[in-house]
N, C-alpha and C positions, 0 to 999 in steps of 0.2 A: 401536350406538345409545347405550349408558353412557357409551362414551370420546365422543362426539360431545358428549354433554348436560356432562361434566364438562368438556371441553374451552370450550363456551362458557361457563359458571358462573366459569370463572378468569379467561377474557377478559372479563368482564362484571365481576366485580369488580375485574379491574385498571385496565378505563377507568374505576372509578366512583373507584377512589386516585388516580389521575391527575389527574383532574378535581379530587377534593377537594382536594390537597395545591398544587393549583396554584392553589386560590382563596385570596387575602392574600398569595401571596409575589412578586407583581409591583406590589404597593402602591409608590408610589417611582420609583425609576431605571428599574425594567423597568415599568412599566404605561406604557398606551396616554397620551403625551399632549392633556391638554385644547386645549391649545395649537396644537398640530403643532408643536411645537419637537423637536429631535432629542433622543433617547433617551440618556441616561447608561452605560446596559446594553445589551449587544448579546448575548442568548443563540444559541450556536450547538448546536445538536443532532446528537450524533455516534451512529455505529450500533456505536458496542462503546466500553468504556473503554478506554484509551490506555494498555496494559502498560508502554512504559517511556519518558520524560521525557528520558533521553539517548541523543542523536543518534548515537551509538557505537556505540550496547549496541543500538540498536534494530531489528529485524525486521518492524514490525508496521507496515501503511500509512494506519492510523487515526494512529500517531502522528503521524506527519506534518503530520497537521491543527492538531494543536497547535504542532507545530514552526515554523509559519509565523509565530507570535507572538512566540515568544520568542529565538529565533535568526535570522539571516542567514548566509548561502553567499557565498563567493567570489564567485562568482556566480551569475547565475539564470536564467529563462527570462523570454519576456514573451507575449503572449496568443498568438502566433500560434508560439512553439515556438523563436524565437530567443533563441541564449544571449546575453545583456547582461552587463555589469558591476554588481556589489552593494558586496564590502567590498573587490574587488579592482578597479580601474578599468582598466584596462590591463592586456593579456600579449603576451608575443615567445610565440613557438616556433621553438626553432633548426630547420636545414634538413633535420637529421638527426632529428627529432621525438623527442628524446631532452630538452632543456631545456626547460621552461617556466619565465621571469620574470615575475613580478607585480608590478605597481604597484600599492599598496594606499592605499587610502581614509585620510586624516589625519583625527585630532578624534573617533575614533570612541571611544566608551566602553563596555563589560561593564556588566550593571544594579550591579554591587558595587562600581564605580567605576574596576576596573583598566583600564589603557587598552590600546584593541587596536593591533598593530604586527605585525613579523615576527616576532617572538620567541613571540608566542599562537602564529602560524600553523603556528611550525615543533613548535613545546607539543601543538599537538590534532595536527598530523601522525604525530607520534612516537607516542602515542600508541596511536592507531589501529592504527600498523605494529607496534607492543610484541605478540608472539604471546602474552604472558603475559594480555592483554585479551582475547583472541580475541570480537577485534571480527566483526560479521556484515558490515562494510567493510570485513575487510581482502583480502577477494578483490577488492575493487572497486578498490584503489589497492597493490595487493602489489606493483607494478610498480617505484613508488617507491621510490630506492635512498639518497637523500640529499636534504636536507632545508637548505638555504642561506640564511642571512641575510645579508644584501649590506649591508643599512641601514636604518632604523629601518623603515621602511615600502617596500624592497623585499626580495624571499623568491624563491628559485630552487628548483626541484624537479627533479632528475635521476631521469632514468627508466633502468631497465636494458636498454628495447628503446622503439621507438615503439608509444605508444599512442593511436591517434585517438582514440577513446571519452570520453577525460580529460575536456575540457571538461563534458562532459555530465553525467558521472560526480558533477563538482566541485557541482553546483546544485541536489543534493540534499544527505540527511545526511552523503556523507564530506569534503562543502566547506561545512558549519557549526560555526563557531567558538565554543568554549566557555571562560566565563574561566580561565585558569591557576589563577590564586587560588582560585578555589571548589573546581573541581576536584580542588588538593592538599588543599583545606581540608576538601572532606565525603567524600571518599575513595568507598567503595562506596555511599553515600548520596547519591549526585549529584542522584540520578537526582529525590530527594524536594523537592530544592532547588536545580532550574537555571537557571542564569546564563547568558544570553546577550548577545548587541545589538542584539536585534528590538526594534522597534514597541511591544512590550508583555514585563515583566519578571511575572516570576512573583509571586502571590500564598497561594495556597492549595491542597490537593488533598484531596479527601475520594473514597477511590475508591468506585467504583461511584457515585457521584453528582454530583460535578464538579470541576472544574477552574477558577480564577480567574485571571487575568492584568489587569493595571492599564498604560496608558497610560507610556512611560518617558521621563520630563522632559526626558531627555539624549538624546533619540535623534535621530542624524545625517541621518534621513530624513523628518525634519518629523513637526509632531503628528497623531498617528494620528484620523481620524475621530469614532471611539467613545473613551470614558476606560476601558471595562472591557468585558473580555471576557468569560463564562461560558461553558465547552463541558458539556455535559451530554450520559453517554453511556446509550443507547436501544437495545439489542439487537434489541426487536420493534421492525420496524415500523410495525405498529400501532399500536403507543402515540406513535413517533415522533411518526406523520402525525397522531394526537390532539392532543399535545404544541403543534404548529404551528397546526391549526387550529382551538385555543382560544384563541392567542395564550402561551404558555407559551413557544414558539421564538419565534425571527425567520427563524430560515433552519435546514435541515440538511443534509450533506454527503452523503447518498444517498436515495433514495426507493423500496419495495417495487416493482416495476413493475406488477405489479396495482393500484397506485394510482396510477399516472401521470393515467391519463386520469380521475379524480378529482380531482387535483387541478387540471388545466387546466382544467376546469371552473369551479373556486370561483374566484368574484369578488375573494375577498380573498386569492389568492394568485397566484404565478407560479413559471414553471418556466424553465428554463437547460438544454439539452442540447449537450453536447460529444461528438464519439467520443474514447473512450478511447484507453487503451497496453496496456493489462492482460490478461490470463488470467484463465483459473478452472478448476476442475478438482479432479483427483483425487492426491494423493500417495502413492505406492505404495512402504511400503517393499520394497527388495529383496533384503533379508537375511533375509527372515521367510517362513520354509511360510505360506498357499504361494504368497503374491506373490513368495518368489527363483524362482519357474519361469516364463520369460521366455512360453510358449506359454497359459499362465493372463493373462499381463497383456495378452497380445496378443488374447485371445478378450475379455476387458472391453474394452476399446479397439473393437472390432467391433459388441459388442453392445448399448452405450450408444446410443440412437437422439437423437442431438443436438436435431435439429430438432423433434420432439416435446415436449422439454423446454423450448425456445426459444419453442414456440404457446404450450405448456400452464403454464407457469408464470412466464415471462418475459414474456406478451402480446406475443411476437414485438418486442420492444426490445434483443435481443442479436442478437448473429453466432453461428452454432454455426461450434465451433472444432477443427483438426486440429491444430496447435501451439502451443508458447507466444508464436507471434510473430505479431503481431494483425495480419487483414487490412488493416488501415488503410498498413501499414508497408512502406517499399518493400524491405524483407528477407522478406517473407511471398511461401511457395512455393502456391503457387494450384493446383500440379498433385497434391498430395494431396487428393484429395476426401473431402466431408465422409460417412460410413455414414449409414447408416439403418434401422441397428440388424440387420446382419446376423446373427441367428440360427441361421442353418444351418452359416455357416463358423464361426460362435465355437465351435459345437455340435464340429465338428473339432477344432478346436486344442484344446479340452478332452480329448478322444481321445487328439489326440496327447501331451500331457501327461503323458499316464499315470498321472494325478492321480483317485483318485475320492473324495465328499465331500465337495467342495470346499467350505468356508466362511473366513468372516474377519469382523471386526467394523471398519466405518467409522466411525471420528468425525466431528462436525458440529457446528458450533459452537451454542451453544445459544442460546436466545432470540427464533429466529429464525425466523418461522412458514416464510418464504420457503426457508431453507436445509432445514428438516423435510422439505419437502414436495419437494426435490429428492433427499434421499437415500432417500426411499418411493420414486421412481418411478426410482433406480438400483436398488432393495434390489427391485422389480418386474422390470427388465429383465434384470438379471441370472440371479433365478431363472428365465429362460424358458432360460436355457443351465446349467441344474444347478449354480448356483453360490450360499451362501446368504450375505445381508449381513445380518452384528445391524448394529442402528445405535444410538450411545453418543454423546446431547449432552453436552458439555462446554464449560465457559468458555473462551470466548475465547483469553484470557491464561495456562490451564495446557494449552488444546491448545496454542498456540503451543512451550511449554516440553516439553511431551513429544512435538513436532517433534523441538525441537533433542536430545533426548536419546534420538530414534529408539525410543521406546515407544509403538508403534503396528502396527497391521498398515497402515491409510489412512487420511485424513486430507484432507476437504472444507477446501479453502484456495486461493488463489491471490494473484496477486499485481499491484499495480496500474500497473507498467509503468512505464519510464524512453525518454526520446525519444530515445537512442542502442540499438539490439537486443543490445547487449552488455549493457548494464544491465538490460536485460527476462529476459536467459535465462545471462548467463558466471555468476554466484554460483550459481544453481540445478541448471544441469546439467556443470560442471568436477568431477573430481577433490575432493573434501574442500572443494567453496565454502563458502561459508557459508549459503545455504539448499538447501543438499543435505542435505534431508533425508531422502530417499530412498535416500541410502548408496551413489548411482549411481556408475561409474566406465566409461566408456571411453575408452583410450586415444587415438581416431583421432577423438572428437568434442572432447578437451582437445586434440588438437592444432590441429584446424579452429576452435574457439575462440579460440585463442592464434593463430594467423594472419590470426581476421576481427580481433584488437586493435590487430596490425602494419602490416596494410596501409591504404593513404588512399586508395584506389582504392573507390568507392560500389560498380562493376559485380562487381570480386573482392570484394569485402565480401558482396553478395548472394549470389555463386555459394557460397560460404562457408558461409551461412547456411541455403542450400537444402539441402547435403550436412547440415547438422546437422539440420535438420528430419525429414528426411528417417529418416534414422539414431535420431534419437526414436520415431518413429510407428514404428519397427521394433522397439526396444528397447521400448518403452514405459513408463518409472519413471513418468511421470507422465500423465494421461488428460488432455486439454485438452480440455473442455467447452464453454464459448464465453467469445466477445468481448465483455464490458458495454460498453455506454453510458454516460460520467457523465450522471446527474442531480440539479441543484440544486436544491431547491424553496425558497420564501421567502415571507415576508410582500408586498402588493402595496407595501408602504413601505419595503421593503429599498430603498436606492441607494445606488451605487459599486459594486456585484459585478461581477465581472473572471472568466468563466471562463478560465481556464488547462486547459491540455492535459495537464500532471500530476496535472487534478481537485483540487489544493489551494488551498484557501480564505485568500486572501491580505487577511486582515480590516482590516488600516489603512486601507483606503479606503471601507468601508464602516459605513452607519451606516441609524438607521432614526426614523421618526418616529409 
């Protein structure tokens, strides 16, 4: 009854900060026009702050929401999941699917004025491939063996086997170009000061509170909508969905699913639903008593009752999930069925383990009433098969980092999917990827890996990816929980929003009144 009464007493004071602080600072550009005329300011509400600014360095899939402002890709997607041309308009692929040539975009400019060509392309390639970077893309493009400037604005990329994936691969961060110039110029500080050829160049960053971007004079793809962008990041929910429906947002990039049907409700708002690409789940390292005992990870994997977590705390708006590769995707194996929290055999495999005590501590990212209250009712399931979870919120931005530096026992995270299955699961579960951080390694899933990138055949591609799924839910480094839903929510004055199928919020086209 104390933690309940203390619990609300913080939530109460924090909607009344909220509230307060948001009265006088939309006076101007962001307040409600008398007029209806369009808005100067377009705040976007994000559900964590955006650890890192460059496209290289980055892990984290909130950045990406900012990345749609400041940077362009090679190429990209368009609503319906097809790759289009951005700064490269044109490509060959030799027969042997070993070249790609690109025709690149003329006229284009970096916000610092440097001009884009093949010489950037081959600048941020190299880059990326430098192991001295150890980029979290360089499992995504490791393939790449040579890096060719033909002319000012063609660029050849030799692979050292065929990679179907590429394309795909390109339309995210490892096919977003950043200027040379800056790059040499602010060295490990990129990240505070990036330069790209988006729609909107960078202005400001005040962490934990926002991010600014301004309209860029010179951009190759017409004046963007809005003249200024504001992302401001919302860990709670809660406060998000206050944020928005005091008018403080115009839009946010996710919505608690306990408020979904709250906010379909309210008159002055509307909602956007896409099916995802993504995961969610559990990281399990496997180098650490006593998640390296493969029959402990396998009895968690059992005893998680998905679909209870999907009623009870999702409002039934997810898929509960056996892999990382979302039912939506025609590489998803349908013959792994979902438990429902089998007890009795988890209660075995704990036996056979030969493990007794079993405990470990789960992080979960903090802030976040919704993610709380998912590791309470793993930190409940668990113990009905003798197993105990402390659970440790942590920010966002140092759980990520103590991912990467494998201090952890687990680690509530997942990931939000790319519209090729190699991008959704080859960094996560290969040999030393880049988000293994689970420390996983088997040999005969790096090789089934490395075959579904070889082959252009969809049906071996599938079969491919079944054997790895498969070989997952045996192994178990990582728990796959379920499948999200994107959802957008917005003011009912948002226009131009574009859901896309990679749930990023592609702001040049939208504005609000």
């Amino acid at each position: 009854m104390r933690l309940r009464l203390k619990s609300f007493l913080i939530l109460s004071l924090t909607f009344l900060l909220v509230i307060v602080s948001g009265c006088g600072s939309n006076n101007g550009d962001n307040g409600e026009s008398a007029t209806g005329t369009t808005k100067k300011q377009l705040v976007i509400g994000l559900d964590n702050d955006p650890p890192q600014l460059d496209p290289q360095k980055s892990s984290a899939a909130v950045d990406r929401q900012v990345y749609q402002s400041i940077y362009n890709s090679l190429v990209d997607i368009d609503k319906n999941g097809k790759i289009v041309p951005e700064l490269a308009t044109s490509w060959k692929i030799s027969k042997d699917g070993k070249t790609y040539t690109f025709d690149l975009r003329k006229d284009v400019k970096f916000h610092d004025g440097t001009a884009f060509n093949a010489e950037a392309v081959k600048f941020n390639f190299e880059r990326e491939l430098d192991p001295k970077m150890a980029s979290p893309r360089l499992s995504e493009i490791g393939l790449i063996s040579k890096v060719t400037v033909l002319d000012d604005y063609r660029v050849q990329l030799t692979l050292k086997q065929p990679f179907s994936p590429l394309l795909a691969i390109l339309t995210d961060r490892s096919g977003m170009m950043l200027s040379p110039t800056a790059v040499k110029k602010e060295g490990e500080n990129f990240s505070n000061h990036p330069v790209g050829t988006g729609p909107y160049q960078f202005v400001e960053r005040v962490k934990q509170d926002h991010i600014t971007v301004k309209a860029f004079k010179d951009y190759w793809g017409g004046k963007p909508k809005t003249p200024t962008i504001v992302y401001r990041p919302f860990a709670d929910g809660n406060v998000r969905l206050t944020n928005l429906t005091s008018g403080n947002l115009d839009l946010v990039n996710t919505v608690d699913y306990k408020d979904i049907d709250t906010v379909k409700k309210n008159s002055n708002l509307k909602i956007d639903e896409k099916d995802a690409i993504g995961f969610q789940g559990l990281v399990l390292n496997v180098h650490r008593a006593p998640l390296d005992n493969v029959k402990v990870r396998q009895a968690i994997n059992l005893a998680i009752d998905r679909k209870s977590i999907a009623k009870v705390i999702f409002h039934n708006y997810v898929t509960p999930a056996t892999s990382p590769i979302p039912a939506g995707s025609w590489a998803h194996d349908s013959s792994i069925k979902v438990p429902d929290g089998d007890v009795t055999e988890a209660k075995q495999l704990i036996k056979e383990s030969g493990l007794k005590n079993i405990h470990f501590t789960l992080k979960i990212p903090s802030g976040s009433a919704q993610n709380q209250q998912l590791g309470q009712m793993i930190q409940s399931m668990l113990k009905n098969i003798g197993i105990t979870v402390k659970l440790e919120m942590v920010e966002f931005g140092t759980m990520i980092q103590q991912g990467i530096e494998h201090n952890f026992d687990a680690i509530n995270i997942g990931w939000s999917g790319r519209i090729d299955p190699d991008g959704t699961i080859y960094s996560w579960f290969i040999t030393n990827g880049g988000n293994n951080d689970m420390g996983y390694s088997n040999p005969q899933v790096d090789k089934w890996l490395n075959q579904a990138r070889s082959v252009t055949s969809q049906k071996e591609r599938t079969q491919l990816y079944h054997k790895i799924s498969q070989q997952l839910w045996k192994d178990a480094p990582y728990i796959s929980i379920y499948y999200p839903n994107d959802f957008k929510a917005m003011k009912k004055n948002v226009d131009g929003f574009v859901h896309y199928p990679d749930t990023m919020i592609r702001p040049d086209t939208i504005s609000s009144k």
